[in-house]
C-alpha positions in Angstrom: 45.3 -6.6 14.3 47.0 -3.3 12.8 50.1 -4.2 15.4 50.6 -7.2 13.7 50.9 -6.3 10.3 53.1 -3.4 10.8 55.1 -5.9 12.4 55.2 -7.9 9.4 55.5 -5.0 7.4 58.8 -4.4 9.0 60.0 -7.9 8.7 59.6 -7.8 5.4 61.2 -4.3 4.5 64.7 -5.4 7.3 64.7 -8.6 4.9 64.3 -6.9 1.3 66.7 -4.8 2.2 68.8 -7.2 3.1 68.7 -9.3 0.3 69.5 -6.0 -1.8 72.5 -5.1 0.8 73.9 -9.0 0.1 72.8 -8.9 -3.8 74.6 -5.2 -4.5 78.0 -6.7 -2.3 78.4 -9.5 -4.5 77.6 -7.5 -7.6 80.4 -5.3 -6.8 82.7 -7.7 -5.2 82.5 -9.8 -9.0 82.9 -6.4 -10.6 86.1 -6.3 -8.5 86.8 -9.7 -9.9 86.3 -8.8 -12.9 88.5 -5.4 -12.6 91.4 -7.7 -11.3 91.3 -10.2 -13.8 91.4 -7.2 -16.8 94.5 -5.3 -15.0 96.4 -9.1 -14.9 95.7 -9.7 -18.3 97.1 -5.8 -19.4 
């Protein structure tokens, strides 16, 4: 019983974290974007 939910404890903290490792890449990748965009304008 304990097995299993520290098995699904795990699960769940690989796929937070991965959803914050995909959200932060985007986030910067747009600030990159965004970064570009400001230096072509100048």
């Amino acid at each position: 019983m304990f097995y299993k939910y520290h098995i699904a404890f795990m699960v769940m903290e690989i796929t937070l974290s991965g959803i914050l490792i995909s959200f932060e890449r985007t986030f910067l990748h747009d600030k990159n974007i965004i970064g570009y965009l400001v230096y072509l304008r100048y």
